[in-house]
C-alpha positions as CSV (number, residue, x, y, z in Angstrom):
1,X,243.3,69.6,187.6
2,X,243.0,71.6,184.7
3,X,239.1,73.5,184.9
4,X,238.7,73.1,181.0
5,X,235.6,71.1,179.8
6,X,237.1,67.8,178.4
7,X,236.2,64.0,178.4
8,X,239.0,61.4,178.7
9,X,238.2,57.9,177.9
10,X,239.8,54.4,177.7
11,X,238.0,51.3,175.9
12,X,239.2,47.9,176.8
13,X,238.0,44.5,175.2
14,X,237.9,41.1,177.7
15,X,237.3,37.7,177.1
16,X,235.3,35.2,178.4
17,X,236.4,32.0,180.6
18,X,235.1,28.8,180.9
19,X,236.3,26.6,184.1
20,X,237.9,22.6,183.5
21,X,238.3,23.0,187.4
22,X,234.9,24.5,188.8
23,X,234.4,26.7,191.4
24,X,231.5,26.6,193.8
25,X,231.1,28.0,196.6
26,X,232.7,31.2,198.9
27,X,234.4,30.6,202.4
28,X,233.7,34.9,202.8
29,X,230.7,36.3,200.8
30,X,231.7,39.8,201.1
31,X,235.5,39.6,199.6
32,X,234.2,36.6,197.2
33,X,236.8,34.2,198.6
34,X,236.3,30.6,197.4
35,X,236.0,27.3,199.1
36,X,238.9,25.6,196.4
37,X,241.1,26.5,193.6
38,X,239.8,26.6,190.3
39,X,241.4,26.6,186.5
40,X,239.9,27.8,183.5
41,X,240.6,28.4,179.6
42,X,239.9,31.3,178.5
43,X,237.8,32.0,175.3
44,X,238.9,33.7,172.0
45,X,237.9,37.3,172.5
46,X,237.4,37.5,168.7
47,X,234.1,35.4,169.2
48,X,233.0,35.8,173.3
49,X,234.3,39.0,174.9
50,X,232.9,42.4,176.8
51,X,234.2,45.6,175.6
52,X,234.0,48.4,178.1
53,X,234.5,52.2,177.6
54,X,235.3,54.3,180.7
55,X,235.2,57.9,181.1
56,X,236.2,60.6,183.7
57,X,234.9,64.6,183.2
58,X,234.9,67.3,185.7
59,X,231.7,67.8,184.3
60,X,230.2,64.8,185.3
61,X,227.9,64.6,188.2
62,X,227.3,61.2,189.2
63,X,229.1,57.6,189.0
64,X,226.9,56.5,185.8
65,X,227.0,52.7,184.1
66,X,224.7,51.4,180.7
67,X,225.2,47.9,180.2
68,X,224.1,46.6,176.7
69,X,222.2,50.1,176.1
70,X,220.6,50.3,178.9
71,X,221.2,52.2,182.0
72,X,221.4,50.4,185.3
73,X,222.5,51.4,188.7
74,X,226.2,51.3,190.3
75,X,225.4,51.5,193.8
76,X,225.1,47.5,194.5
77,X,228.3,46.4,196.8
78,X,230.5,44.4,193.7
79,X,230.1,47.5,191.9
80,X,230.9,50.0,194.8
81,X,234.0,47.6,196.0
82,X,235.5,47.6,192.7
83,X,235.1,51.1,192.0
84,X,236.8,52.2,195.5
85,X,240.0,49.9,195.0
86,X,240.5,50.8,192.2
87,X,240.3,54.6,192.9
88,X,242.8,53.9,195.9
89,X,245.2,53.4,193.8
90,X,244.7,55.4,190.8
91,X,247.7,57.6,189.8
92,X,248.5,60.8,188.1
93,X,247.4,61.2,184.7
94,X,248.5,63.8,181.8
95,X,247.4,64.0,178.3
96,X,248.4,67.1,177.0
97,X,246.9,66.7,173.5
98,X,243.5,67.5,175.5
99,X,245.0,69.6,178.2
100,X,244.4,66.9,180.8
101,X,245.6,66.6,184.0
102,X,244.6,64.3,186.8
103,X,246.4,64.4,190.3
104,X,246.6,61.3,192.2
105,X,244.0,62.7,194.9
106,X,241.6,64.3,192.6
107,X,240.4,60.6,191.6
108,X,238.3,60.2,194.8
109,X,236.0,63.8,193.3
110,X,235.9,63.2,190.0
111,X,232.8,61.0,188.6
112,X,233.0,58.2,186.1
113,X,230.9,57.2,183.0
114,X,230.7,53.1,181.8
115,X,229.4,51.1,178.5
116,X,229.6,47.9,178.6
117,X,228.6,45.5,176.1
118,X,228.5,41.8,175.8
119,X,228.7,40.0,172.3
120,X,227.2,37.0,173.8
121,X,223.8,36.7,176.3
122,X,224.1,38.2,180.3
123,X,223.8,35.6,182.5
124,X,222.6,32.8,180.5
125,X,225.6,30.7,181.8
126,X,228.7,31.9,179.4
127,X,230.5,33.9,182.2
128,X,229.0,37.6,181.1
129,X,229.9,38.7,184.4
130,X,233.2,37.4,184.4
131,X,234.2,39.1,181.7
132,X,232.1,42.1,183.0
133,X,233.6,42.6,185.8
134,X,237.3,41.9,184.3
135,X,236.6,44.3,181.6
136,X,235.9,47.1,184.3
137,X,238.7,46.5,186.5
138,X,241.2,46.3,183.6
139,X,239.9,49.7,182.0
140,X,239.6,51.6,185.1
141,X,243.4,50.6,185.7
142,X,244.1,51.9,182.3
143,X,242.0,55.1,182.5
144,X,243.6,56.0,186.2
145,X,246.9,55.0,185.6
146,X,247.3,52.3,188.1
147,X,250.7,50.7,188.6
148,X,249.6,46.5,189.1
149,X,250.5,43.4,187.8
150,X,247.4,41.5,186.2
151,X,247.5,38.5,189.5
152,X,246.8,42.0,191.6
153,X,244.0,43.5,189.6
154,X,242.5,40.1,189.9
155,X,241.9,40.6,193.3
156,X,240.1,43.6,192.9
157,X,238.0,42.1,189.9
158,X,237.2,39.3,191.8
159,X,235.1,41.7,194.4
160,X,232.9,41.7,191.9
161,X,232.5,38.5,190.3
162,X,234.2,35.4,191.5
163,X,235.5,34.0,188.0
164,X,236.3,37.4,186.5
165,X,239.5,37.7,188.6
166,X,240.3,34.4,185.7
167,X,239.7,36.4,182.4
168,X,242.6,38.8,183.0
169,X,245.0,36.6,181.6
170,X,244.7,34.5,178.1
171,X,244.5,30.9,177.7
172,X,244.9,28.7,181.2
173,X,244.2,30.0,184.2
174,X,244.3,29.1,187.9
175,X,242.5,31.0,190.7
176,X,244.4,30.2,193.6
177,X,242.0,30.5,196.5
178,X,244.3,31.9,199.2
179,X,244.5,31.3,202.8
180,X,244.5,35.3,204.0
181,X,241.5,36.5,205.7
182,X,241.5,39.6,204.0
183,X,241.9,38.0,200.2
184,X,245.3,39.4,199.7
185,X,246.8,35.9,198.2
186,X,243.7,35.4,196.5
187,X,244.5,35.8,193.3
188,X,244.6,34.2,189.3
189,X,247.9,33.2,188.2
190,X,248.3,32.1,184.0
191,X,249.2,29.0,183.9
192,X,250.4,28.5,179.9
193,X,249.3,31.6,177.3
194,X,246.7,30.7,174.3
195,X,250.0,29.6,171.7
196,X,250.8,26.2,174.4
197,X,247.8,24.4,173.4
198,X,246.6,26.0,170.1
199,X,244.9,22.7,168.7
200,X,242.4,23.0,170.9
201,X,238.7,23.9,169.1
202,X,236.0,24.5,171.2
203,X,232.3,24.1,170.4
204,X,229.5,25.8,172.9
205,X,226.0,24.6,172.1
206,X,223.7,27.6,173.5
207,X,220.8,25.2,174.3
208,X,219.4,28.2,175.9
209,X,220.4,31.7,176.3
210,X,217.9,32.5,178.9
211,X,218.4,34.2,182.2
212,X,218.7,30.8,184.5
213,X,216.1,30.4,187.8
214,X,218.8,30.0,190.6
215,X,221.7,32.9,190.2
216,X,225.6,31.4,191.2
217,X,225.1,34.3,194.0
218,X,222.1,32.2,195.6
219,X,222.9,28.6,194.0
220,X,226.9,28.7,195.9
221,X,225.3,30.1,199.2
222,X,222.9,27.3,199.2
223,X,224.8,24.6,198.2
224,X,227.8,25.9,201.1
225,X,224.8,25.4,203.8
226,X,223.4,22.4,203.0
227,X,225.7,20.2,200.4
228,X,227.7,17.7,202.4
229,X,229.2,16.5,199.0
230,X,230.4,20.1,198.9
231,X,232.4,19.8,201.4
232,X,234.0,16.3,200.4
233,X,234.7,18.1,197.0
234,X,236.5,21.3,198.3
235,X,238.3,19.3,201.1
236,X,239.4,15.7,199.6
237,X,238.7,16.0,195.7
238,X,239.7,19.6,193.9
239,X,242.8,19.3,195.9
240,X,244.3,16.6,194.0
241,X,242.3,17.4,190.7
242,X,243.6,20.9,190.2
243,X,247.3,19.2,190.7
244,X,246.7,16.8,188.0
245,X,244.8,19.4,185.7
246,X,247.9,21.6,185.8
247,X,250.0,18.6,184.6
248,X,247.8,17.5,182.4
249,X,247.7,21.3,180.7
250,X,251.4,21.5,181.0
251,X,251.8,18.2,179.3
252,X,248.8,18.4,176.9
253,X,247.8,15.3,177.9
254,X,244.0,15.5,176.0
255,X,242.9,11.6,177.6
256,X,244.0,13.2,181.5
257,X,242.3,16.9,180.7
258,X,239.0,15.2,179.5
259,X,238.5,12.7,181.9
260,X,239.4,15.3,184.5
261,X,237.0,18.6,183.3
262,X,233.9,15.6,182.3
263,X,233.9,14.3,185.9
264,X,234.5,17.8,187.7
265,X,231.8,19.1,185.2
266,X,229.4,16.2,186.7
267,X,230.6,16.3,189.9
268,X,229.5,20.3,190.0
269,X,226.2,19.6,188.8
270,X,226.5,16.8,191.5
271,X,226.6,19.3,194.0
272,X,223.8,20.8,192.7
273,X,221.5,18.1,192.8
274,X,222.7,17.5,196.3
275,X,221.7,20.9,197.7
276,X,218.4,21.8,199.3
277,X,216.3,22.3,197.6
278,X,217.9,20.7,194.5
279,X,219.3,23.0,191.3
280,X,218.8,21.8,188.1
281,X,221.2,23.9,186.0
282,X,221.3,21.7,182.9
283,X,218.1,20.1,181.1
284,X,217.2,17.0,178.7
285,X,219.6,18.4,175.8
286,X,222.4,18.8,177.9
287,X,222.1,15.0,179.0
288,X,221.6,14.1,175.2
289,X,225.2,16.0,174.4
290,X,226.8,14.6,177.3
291,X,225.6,11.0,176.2
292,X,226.8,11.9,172.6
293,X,230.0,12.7,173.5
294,X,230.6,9.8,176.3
295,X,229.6,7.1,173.3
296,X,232.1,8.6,170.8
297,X,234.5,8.7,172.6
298,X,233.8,5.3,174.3
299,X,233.8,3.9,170.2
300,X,237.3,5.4,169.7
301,X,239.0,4.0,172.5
302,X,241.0,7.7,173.3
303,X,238.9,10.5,174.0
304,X,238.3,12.7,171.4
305,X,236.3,15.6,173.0
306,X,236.0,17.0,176.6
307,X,233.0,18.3,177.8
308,X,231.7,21.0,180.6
309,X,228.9,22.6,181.7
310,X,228.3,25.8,183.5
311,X,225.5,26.9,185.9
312,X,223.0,26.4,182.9
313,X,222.4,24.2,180.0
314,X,225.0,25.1,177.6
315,X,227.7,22.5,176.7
316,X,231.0,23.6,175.9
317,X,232.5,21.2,174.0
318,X,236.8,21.2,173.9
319,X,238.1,18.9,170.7
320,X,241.9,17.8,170.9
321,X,242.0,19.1,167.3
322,X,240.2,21.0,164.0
323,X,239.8,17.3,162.4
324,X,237.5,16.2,165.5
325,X,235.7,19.5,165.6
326,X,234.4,19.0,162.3
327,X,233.5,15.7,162.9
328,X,232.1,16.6,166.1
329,X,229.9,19.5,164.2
330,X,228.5,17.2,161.9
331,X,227.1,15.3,164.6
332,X,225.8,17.9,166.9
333,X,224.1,19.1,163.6
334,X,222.7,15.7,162.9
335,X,221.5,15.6,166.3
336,X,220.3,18.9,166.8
337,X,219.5,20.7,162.7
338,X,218.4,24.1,162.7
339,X,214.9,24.9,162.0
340,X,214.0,25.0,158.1
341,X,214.1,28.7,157.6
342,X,217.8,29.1,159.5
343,X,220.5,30.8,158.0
344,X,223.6,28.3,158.5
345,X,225.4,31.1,159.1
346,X,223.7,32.4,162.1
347,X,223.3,29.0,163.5
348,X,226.8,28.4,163.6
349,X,228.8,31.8,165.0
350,X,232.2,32.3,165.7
351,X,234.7,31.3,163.4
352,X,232.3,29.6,161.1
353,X,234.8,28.7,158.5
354,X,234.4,25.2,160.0
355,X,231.0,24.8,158.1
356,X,233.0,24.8,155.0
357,X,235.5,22.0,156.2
358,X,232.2,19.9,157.5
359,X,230.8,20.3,154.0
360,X,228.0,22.5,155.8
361,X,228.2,25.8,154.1
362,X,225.6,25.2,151.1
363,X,222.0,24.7,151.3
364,X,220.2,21.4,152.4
365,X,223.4,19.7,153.8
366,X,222.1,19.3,157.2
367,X,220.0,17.2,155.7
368,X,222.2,14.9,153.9
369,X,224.3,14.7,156.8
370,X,224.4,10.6,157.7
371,X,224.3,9.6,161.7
372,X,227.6,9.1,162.9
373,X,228.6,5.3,162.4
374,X,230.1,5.3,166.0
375,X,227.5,5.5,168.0
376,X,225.4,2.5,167.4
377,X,222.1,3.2,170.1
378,X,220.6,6.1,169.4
379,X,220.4,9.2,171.4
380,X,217.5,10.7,169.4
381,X,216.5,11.0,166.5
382,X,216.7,13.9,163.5
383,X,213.4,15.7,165.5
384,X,215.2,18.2,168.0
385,X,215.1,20.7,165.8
386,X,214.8,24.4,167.7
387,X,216.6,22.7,171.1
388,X,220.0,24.1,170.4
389,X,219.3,28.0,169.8
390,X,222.9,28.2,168.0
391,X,226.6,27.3,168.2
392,X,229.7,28.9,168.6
393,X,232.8,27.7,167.0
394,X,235.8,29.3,169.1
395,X,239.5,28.4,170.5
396,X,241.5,29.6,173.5
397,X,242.4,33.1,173.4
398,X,244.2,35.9,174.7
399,X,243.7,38.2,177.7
400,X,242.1,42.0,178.0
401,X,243.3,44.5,175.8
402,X,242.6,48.3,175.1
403,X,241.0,49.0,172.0
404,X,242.8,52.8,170.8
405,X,240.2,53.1,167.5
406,X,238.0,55.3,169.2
407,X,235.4,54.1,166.9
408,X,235.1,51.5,168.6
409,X,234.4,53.7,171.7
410,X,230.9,52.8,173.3
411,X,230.6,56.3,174.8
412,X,230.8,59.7,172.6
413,X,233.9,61.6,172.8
414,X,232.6,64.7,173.1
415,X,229.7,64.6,175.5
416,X,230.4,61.1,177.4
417,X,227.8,59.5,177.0
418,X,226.5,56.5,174.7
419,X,226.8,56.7,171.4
C-alpha cells in the first residue's frame, strides 16, 4: 500500500423498489431471511433513488457514515454485517493516476468514509432503506474491486435491509427466499429489465412523509408471533401468487397483475390488522384512493390501475398506460387539490410533463377540473385539500449505477469528507 496521502472514492446512484408480491415477515432475524418469496418493480432512479459516495484513505481513522448531512453511527449489526462481507471479499485495487494501490489484505486496516443521500423522505414508507442499503453494497463492491454477480451482492445487501437485496437489479424483481440455513440461496433474481413493460406509469401519492409509529423491524417480528393469517399467507397463498405474478409480468397481462398486487396489497395490511396489538399502516386517505380506484375500474369493466401500499399511507398507483395516468391525475387532483398557494410544480414531482398532457400545467386548472363521470357515489368531496402532501409521477427503471462526474461526489476529493 503505497504511504502517500490520497483519497479514492466511488459514487454510485440506486433506485427505489416497490413490492406487487409483499414480503412480511423473517424465518431468521439475524441473516434477514424471509418467511416467502416476494417480487417487486423497481422505480425510475431519475425520480426515487439514493446516491452514495464511498471512500477509503490511509488517513482515515475510523469507519465514518452521514446520511442526508448528518452524521450517524455505523456500529448497529446491518451496518457491521454489510461492511465485513463485503471486506471479505474485496480485491486488489490500482489507480496509478493517484498512485494508489490496495492489496487484497490491506482492506480489513484500512477505514472507510460514506454519504448517503435520499431524494425522497427516510422511512416514510418509499423503501429509503432499500435503496440505502443497495446503494452501499453496490459502491463498496465497486470501490474494493469485488468480483460478484448482482443475485450474490444481494445477499449481502439484504443483511441489512430485507427488500434492498431487490433494488440491485432494474425493473421486476423476485427475491427468492431460499431454503439454506445460512442464506446462501437467498437471493434476488431479475425477472424482465425496465424496456419489457415500458407502458407502465406509476403514480405515488405521499399522503404522508412522516416517520411511521411501528418500524418493518418491529411490525414483521410481531406479526411472525402472533398473526395466524401470516402463517396461512406464507404457507398456502404467496406460493401460488408469486407463480402467477411472474406470468402475469412475463405476459403483461395488466387485468392478472392488478387483481394480483390490489389483493396481496390488502391482504399485507390484513396481516397487520391481524397482529397483536393491531398496525395500522395506512389511514382514511389511503382507504379514499383505494375506493377511487376499485370504482373506476369497476365502471370500465377491465382494470385500469393497480394499486399497493407499503408499511405506511402512501399509495402507489401503477397505470397500464400514459393515457390512464393522466386520467388518473386528473382525478386524484380533483379529489385531493393542492392548497391555494401551491406551486403545481412541486405538488406534482417526478416527470411532471404529465401536468401538461392533463391540461394541469397553468394556473387555476385544478379548479376547473370536473369529477370523473365514472364514479357515480362520491368518495368525498373537493375539501381534502393538504391530505396528499405531493405526488410523484414516475415509471419502472433501471438498476444501480456509478456515477464517474465527480461533481456529483457527496464527499470532497481532497479531504474525504462531505462536501
Amino acid at each position: 500500500m503505497a504511504a502517500e496521502k490520497w483519497v479514492y472514492m466511488v459514487t454510485a446512484q440506486t433506485p427505489t423498489n416497490i413490492a406487487v408480491i409483499k414480503y412480511w415477515g423473517k424465518r431468521d432475524e439475524v441473516r434477514i431471511l424471509p418467511v416467502n418469496d416476494s417480487i417487486s418493480v423497481t422505480l425510475d432512479p431519475d425520480h426515487l433513488c439514493t446516491v452514495t459516495t464511498v471512500a477509503v484513505s490511509p488517513s482515515f481513522d475510523r469507519d465514518r457514515m452521514w446520511l442526508n448531512g448528518k452524521e450517524i453511527s455505523l456500529s448497529g449489526s446491518r451496518y457491521q454485517n454489510c461492511l465485513r462481507e463485503i471486506r471479505g471479499r474485496a480485491g486488489d485495487v490500482e489507480d496509478k493516476e493517484k498512485g494508489v494501490k490496495i492489496d487484497k489484505k490491506d482492506w480489513e486496516k484500512l477505514h472507510l468514509h460514506i454519504a448517503s443521500h435520499n431524494n425522497f423522505p427516510t422511512a416514510a414508507g418509499l423503501a429509503s432503506s432499500a435503496a440505502g442499503f443497495a446503494c452501499l453494497v453496490f459502491s463498496l463492491a465497486k470501490l474494493m474491486n469485488v468480483d460478484e454477480d448482482a443475485s450474490h451482492l444481494s445477499a449481502i445487501a439484504r443483511q441489512g435491509s430485507g427488500s434492498a437485496c431487490r433494488s440491485l437489479f432494474g425493473g421486476f424483481v423476485k427475491w427468492e427466499m431460499g431454503s439454506k440455513d445460512d442464506g446462501s440461496d437467498s437471493i434476488a433474481v431479475q425477472l424482465a429489465d425496465e424496456k419489457h413493460w415500458n407502458d407502465l406509469v406509476i403514480i405515488i401519492a405521499v399522503v404522508s412523509s412522516r416517520q411511521k409509529e411501528t418500524s418493518s423491524t418491529s411490525g414483521m417480528r410481531e406479526s411472525v408471533e402472533t398473526s395466524l393469517l401470516l402463517q396461512h399467507r406464507a404457507k398456502e397463498v404467496v406460493p401460488k401468487r408469486t407463480l402467477q405474478m411472474e406470468e402475469a409480468i412475463k405476459n403483461k397481462d395488466f387485468a392478472s397483475f392488478t387483481q394480483l398486487s390490489c389483493a396481496d396489497s390488502n391482504q399485507f395490511h390484513a396481516v397487520c390488522l391481524d397482529t397483536s396489538p393491531p398496525i395500522f399502516y395506512m389511514n382514511d386517505t389511503s382507504h379514499r384512493i383505494i375506493s377511487l380506484v376499485e370504482k373506476w375500474n369497476r365502471s370500465e369493466g377491465t382494470p385500469q390501475v393497480a394499486y399497493t401500499f407499503d408499511a405506511g399511507p402512501n399509495a402507489v398507483l401503477i397505470a397500464r398506460n400514459r393515457k390512464v395516468a393522466v386520467q388518473l391525475l386528473q382525478g386524484l387532483l380533483y379529489y385531493f387539490p393542492p392548497k391555494s398557494d401551491t406551486d403545481m410544480k412541486s405538488y406534482v414531482v417526478g416527470d411532471n410533463s404529465i401536468l401538461k398532457e392533463a391540461g394541469l400545467d397553468g394556473a387555476n386548472s385544478v379548479e376547473n377540473l370536473q369529477p370523473p363521470p365514472e364514479i357515480k357515489d362520491n368518495i368525498g368531496s373537493q375539501d381534502q385539500k393538504g391530505e396528499v402532501s405531493y405526488f410523484i409521477c414516475t415509471k419502472p427503471g433501471r438498476g444501480p449505477v456509478v456515477l464517474p462526474d465527480q461533481t456529483q461526489a457527496l464527499l470532497d476529493p481532497e479531504t474525504g469528507l462531505p462536501k
